[in-house]
TORKOL-4160 file (C-alpha; in steps of 0.2 Angstrom, whole numbers, padded with zeros to 4 digits, m for minus):
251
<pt num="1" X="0008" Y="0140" Z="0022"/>
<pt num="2" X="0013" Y="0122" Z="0020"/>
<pt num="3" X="0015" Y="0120" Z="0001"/>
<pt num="4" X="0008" Y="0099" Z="m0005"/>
<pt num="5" X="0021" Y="0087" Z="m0003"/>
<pt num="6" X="0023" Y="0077" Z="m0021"/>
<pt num="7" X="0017" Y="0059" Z="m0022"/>
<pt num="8" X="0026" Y="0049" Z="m0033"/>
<pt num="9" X="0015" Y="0030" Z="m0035"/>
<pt num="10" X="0007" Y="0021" Z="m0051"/>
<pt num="11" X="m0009" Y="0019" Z="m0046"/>
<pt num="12" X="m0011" Y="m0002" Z="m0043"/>
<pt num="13" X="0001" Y="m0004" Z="m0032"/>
<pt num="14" X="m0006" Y="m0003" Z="m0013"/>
<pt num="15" X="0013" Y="0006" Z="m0005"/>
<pt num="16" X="0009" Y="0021" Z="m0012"/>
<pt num="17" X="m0010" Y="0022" Z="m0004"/>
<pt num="18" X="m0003" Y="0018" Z="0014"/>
<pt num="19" X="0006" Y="0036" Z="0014"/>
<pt num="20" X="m0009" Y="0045" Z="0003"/>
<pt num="21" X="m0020" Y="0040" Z="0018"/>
<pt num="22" X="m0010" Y="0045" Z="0032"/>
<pt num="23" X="m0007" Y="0061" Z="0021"/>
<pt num="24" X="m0026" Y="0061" Z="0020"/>
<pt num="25" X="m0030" Y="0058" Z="0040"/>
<pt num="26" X="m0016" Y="0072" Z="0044"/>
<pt num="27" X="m0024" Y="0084" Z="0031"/>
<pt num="28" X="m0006" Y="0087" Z="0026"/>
<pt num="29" X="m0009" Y="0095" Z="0009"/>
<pt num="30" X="0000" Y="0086" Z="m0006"/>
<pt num="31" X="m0003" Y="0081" Z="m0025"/>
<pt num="32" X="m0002" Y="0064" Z="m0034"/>
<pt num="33" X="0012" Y="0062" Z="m0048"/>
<pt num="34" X="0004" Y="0047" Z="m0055"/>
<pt num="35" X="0013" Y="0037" Z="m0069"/>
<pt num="36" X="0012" Y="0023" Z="m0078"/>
<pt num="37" X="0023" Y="0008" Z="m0074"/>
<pt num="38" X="0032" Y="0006" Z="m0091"/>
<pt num="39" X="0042" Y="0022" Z="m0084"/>
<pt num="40" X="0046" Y="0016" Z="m0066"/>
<pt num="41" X="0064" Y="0012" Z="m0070"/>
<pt num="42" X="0066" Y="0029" Z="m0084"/>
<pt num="43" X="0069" Y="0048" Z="m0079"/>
<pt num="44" X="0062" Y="0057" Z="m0071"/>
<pt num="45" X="0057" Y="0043" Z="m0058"/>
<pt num="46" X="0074" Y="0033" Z="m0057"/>
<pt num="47" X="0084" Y="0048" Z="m0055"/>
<pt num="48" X="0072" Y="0051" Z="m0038"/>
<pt num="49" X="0072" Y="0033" Z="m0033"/>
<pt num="50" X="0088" Y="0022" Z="m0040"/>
<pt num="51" X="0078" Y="0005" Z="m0033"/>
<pt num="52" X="0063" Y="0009" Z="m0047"/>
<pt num="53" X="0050" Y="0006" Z="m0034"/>
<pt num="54" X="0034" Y="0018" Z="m0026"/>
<pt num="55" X="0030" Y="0027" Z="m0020"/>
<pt num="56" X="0042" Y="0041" Z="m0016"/>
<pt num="57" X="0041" Y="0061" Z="m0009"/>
<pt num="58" X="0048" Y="0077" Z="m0010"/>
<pt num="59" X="0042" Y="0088" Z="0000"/>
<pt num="60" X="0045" Y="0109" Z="m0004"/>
<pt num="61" X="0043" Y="0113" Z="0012"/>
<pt num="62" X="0059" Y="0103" Z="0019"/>
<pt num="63" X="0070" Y="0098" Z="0003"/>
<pt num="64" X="0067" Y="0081" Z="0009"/>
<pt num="65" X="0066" Y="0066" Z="m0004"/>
<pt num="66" X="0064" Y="0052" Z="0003"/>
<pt num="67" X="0059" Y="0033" Z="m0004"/>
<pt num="68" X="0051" Y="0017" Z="0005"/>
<pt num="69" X="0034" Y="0018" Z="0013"/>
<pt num="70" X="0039" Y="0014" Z="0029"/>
<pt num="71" X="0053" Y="0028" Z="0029"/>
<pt num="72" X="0040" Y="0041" Z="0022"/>
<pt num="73" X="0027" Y="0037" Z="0035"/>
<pt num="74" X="0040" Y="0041" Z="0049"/>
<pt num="75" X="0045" Y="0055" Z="0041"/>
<pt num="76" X="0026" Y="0061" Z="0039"/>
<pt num="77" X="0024" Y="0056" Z="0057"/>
<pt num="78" X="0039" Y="0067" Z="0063"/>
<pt num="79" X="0036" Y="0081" Z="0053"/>
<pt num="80" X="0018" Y="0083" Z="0053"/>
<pt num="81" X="0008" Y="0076" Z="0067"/>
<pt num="82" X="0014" Y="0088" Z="0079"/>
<pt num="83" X="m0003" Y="0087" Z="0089"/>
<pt num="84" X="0000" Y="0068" Z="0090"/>
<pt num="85" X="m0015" Y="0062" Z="0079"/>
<pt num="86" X="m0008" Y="0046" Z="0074"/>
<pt num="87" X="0005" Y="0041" Z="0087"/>
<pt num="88" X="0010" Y="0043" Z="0103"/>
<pt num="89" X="0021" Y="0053" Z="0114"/>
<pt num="90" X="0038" Y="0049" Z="0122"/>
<pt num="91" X="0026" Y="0050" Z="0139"/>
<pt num="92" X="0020" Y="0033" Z="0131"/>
<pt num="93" X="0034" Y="0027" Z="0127"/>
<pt num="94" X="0031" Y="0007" Z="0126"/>
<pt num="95" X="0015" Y="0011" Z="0115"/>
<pt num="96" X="0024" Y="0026" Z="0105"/>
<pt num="97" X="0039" Y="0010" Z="0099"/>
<pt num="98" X="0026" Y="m0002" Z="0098"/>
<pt num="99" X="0019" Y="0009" Z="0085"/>
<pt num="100" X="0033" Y="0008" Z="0075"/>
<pt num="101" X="0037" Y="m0013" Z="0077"/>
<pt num="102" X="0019" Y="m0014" Z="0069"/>
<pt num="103" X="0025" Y="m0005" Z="0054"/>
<pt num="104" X="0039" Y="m0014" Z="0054"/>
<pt num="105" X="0027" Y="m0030" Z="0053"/>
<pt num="106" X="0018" Y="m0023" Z="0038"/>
<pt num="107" X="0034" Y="m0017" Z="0028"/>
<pt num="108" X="0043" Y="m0035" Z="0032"/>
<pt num="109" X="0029" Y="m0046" Z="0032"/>
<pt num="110" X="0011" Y="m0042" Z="0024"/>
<pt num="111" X="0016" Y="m0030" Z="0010"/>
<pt num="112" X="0030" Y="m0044" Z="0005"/>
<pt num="113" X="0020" Y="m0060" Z="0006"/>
<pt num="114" X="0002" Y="m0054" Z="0000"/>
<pt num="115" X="0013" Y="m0047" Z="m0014"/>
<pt num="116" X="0022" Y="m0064" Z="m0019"/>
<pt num="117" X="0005" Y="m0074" Z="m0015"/>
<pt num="118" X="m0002" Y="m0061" Z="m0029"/>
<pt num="119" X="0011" Y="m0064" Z="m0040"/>
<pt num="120" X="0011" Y="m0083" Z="m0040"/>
<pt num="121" X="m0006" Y="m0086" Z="m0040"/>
<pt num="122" X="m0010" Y="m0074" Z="m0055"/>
<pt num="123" X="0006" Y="m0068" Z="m0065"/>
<pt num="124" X="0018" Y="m0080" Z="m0063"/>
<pt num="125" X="0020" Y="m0090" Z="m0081"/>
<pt num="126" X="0022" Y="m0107" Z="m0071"/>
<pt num="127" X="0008" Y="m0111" Z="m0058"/>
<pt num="128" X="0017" Y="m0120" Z="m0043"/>
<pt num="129" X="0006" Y="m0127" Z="m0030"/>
<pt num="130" X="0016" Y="m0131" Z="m0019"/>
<pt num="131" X="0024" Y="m0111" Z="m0019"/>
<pt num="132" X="0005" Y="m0104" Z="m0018"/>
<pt num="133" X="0002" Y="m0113" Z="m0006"/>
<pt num="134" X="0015" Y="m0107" Z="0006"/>
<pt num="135" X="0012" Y="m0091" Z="0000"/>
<pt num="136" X="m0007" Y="m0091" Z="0002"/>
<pt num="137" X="m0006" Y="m0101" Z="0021"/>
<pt num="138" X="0008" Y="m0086" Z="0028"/>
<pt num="139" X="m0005" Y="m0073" Z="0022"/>
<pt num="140" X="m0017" Y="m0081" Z="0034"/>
<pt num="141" X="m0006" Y="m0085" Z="0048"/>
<pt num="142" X="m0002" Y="m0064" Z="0048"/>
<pt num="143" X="m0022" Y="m0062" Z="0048"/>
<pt num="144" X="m0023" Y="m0074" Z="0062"/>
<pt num="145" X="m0010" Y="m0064" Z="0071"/>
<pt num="146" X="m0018" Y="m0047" Z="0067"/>
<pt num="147" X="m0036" Y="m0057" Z="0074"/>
<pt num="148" X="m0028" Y="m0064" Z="0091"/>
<pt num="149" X="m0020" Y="m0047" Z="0096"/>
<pt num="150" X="m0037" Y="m0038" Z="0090"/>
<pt num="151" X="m0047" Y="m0047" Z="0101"/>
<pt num="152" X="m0057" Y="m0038" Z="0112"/>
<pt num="153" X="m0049" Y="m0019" Z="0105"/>
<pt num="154" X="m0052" Y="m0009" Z="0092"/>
<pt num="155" X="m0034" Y="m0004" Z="0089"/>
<pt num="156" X="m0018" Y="m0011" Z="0089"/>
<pt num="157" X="m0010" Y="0001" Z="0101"/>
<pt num="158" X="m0018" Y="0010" Z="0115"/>
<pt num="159" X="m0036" Y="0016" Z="0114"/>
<pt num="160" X="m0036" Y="0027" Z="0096"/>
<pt num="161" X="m0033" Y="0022" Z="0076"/>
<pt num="162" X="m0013" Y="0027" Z="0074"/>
<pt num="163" X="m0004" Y="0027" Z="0058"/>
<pt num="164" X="0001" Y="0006" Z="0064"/>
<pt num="165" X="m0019" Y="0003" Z="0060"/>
<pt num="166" X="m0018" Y="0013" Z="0041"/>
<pt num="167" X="m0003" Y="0005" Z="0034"/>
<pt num="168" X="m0012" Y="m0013" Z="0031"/>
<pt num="169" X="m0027" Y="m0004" Z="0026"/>
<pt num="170" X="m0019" Y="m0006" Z="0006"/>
<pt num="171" X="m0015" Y="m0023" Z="0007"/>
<pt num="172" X="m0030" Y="m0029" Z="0017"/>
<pt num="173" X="m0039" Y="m0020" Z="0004"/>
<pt num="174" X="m0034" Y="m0032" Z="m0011"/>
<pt num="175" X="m0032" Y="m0048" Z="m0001"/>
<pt num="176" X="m0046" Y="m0057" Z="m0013"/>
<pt num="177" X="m0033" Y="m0053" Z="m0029"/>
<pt num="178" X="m0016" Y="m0059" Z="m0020"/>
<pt num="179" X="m0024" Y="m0075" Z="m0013"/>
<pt num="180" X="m0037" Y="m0086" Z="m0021"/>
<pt num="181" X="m0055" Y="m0080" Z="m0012"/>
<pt num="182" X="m0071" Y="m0070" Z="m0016"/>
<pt num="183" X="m0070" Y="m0052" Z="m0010"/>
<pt num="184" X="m0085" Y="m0056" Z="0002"/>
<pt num="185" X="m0076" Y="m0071" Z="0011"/>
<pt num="186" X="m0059" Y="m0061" Z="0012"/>
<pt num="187" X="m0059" Y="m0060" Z="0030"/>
<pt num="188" X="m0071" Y="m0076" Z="0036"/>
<pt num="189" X="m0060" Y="m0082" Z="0047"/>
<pt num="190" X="m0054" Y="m0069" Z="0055"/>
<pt num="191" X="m0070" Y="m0058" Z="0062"/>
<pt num="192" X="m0057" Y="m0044" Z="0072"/>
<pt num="193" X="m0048" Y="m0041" Z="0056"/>
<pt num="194" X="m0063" Y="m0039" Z="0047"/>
<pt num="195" X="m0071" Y="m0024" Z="0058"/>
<pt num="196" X="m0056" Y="m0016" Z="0060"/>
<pt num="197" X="m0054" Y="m0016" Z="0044"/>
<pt num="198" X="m0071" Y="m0008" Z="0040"/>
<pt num="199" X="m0069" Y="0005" Z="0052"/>
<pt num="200" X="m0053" Y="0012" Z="0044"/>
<pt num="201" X="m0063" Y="0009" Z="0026"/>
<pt num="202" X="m0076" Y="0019" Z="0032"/>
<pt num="203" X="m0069" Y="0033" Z="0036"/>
<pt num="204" X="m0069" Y="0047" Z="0021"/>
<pt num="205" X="m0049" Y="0048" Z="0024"/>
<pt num="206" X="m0050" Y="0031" Z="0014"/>
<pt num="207" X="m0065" Y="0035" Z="0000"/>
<pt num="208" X="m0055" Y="0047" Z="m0004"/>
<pt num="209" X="m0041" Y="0035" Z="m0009"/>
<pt num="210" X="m0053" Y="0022" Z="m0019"/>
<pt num="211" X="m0060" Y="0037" Z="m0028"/>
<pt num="212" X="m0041" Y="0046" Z="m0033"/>
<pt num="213" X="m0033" Y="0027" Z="m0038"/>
<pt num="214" X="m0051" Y="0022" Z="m0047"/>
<pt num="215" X="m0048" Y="0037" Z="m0059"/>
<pt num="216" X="m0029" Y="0036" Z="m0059"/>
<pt num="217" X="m0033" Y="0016" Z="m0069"/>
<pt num="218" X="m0045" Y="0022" Z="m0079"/>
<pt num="219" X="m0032" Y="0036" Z="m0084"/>
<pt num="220" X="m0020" Y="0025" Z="m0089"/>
<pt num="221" X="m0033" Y="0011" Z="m0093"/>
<pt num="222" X="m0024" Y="m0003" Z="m0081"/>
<pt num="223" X="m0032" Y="m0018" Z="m0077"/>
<pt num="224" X="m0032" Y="m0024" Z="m0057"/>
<pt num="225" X="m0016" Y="m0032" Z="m0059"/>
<pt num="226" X="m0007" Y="m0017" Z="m0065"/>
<pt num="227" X="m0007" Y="m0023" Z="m0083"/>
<pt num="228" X="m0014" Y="m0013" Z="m0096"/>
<pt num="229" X="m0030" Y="m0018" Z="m0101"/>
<pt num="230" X="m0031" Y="m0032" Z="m0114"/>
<pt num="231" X="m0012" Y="m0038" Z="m0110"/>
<pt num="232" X="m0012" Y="m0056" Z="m0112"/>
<pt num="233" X="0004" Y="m0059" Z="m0099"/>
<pt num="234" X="0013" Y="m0051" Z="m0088"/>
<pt num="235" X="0027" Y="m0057" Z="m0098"/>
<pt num="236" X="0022" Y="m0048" Z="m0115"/>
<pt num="237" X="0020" Y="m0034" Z="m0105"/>
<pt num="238" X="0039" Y="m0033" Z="m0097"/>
<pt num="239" X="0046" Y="m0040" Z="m0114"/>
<pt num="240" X="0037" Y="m0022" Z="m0122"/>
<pt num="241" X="0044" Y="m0012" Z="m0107"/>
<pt num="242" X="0061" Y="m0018" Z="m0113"/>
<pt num="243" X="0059" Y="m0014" Z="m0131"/>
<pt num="244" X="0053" Y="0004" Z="m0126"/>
<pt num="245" X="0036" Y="m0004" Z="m0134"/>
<pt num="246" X="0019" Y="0007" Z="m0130"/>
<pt num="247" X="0009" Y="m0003" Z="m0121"/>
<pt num="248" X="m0007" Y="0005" Z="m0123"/>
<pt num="249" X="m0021" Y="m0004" Z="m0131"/>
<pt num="250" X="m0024" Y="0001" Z="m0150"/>
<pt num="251" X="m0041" Y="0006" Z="m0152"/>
């Protein structure tokens, strides 16, 4: 019997959801470590991850420990979807590689830019327009690229959802709090994205995730940006970090 694979992640930050929900499509059974990021760079975590950054697995059933989302998805992939649920076979090879360059997208491009567009628009100390916008247009030239080759399909390879489609799902999903736009107008311009999105949304895979990191925050009473609630800046926050400081708020 496969014993859970362990899921390291603090609960706001969308890398950790991407390997929960192809966890969640391959019913590969596993349990969520979650932990609050004032101990992302203290043991137990740093010793697991030197790079203090989530998510990260171990897995009982192969004394695997591995780090990076990308690297844990392949690895999931390898290891679990032996009926070929989420990828393709060698038979396939052109789709089965081109699987893996759309991760590679994600993991070089969304995750980092919808990050620093998050981050410049709402926690760094200094508003620089001339940084968010830059930021802000390169998360809509991804979306326009994700729109053109989603014309006309439901997927981005072949003719089923694969673990390509899942990994923007995190991201995509929190697009209105890295770039300046109301939830409802997050995918206006870009009508392919928007329905491919609410397919993979839709599925209980996925309300499974919004459930388990809703009641993960309210846990460790974080706000959406990852801050505990009530902390003035993200600033405040780090400079507690560093004292050992708690961070909680006082009742």
């Amino acid at each position: 019997m496969t014993e859970p694979i362990c899921v390291w992640l603090t609960p706001t930050i969308p890398n950790p959801w991407k390997v929960v929900l192809i966890l969640n499509e391959l019913k590969v059974p596993y349990e969520i470590r979650s932990f609050r990021f004032d101990d992302i760079k203290r043991k137990p975590f740093i010793d697991l991850n030197p790079n203090a950054s989530v998510p990260a697995i171990e897995d009982p059933n192969t004394g695997v420990a591995l780090w990076e989302s990308g690297a844990i998805i392949t690895y999931i992939i390898d290891q679990y979807d032996k009926d070929l649920t989420l990828t393709y076979s060698n038979d396939r090879l052109q789709d089965k590689h081109a699987l893996n360059q759309w991760l590679h997208f994600q993991m070089s491009l969304q995750g980092p830019f919808f990050h620093q567009a998050g981050w410049f628009n709402y926690l760094h100390p200094e508003k620089i327009p001339s940084v968010q916008d830059r930021f802000n247009s390169e998360c809509k030239r991804q979306l326009s690229v994700l729109d053109g080759v989603l014309e006309g399909r439901d997927w981005l390879v072949g003719e089923k959802m694969t673990y390509a489609d899942l990994s923007f799902v995190p991201w995509n999903d929190i697009l209105h709090q890295c770039t300046p736009m109301a939830l409802e107008d997050r995918f206006k311009e870009f009508p392919n994205v928007k329905a491919w999105h609410e397919r993979m949304t839709a599925r209980e895979s996925w309300k499974a995730i919004a459930e388990a990191r809703k009641r993960a925050m309210e846990e460790q009473d974080l706000a959406w940006t990852g801050m505990p609630r009530g902390m003035p800046t993200y600033k405040e926050y780090l400079d507690k970090i560093g004292k050992g400081e708690d961070t909680r708020a006082k009742d």
